[in-house]
C-alpha positions in Angstrom: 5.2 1.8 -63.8 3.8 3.0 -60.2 0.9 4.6 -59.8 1.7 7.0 -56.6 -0.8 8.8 -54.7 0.4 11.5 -52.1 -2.4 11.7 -49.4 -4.2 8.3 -49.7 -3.8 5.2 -47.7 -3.0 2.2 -49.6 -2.3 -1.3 -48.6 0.9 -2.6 -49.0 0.4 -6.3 -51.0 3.8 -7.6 -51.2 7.2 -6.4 -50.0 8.5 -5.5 -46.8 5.8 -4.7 -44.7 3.1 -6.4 -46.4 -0.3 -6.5 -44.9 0.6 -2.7 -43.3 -0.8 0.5 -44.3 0.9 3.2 -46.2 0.5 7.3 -46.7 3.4 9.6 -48.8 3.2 12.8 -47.3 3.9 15.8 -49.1 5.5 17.5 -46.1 7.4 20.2 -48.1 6.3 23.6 -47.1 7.4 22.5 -43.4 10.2 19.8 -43.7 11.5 20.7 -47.4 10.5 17.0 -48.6 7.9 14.0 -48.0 7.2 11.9 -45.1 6.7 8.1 -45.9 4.3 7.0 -42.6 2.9 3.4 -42.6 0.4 2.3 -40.1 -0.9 -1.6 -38.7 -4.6 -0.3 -39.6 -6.2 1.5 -42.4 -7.4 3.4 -39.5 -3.9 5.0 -39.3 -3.9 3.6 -35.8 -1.6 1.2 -34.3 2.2 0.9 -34.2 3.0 3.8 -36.8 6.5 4.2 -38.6 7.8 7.2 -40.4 10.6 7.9 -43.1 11.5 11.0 -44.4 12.5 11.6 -47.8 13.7 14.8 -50.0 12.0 14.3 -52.9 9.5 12.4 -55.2 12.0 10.5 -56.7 13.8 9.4 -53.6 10.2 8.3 -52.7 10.1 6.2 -55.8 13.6 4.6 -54.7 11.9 4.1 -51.1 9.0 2.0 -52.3 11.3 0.0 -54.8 14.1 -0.5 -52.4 10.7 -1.7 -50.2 9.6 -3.5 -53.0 6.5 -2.7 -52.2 3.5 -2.9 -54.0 0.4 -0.7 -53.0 -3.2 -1.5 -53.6 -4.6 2.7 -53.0 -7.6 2.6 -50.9 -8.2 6.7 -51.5 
């Protein structure tokens, strides 16, 4: 099973992306859901991406339709 943070940067070590930086936002008071933002530092600098998502789960889906796995630096 995932261990998901919301609010920490982690370091994505296989899947799409690997070698980038990932955050989950929960963005829910303001968008109604969570923002998915990955980064090409752990600086959060760089070329920056952003998904947005409506719920946990669908961020769950995200990451394993990514088939990411994320070593959390925070």
């Amino acid at each position: 099973m995932r261990q998901l943070r919301i609010g920490a940067l982690g370091r994505i070590a296989a899947g799409d992306d690997a070698g980038r930086f990932v955050e989950v936002v929960d963005d829910s008071e303001c968008s109604g859901g969570f923002l998915i933002l990955t980064y090409d530092t752990a600086h959060r600098s760089g070329n920056a991406y952003d998904s947005w998502v409506e719920s946990i789960v669908d961020v769950n889906l995200y990451f394993d339709e990514s088939r990411w796995e994320v070593e959390w630096l925070e």
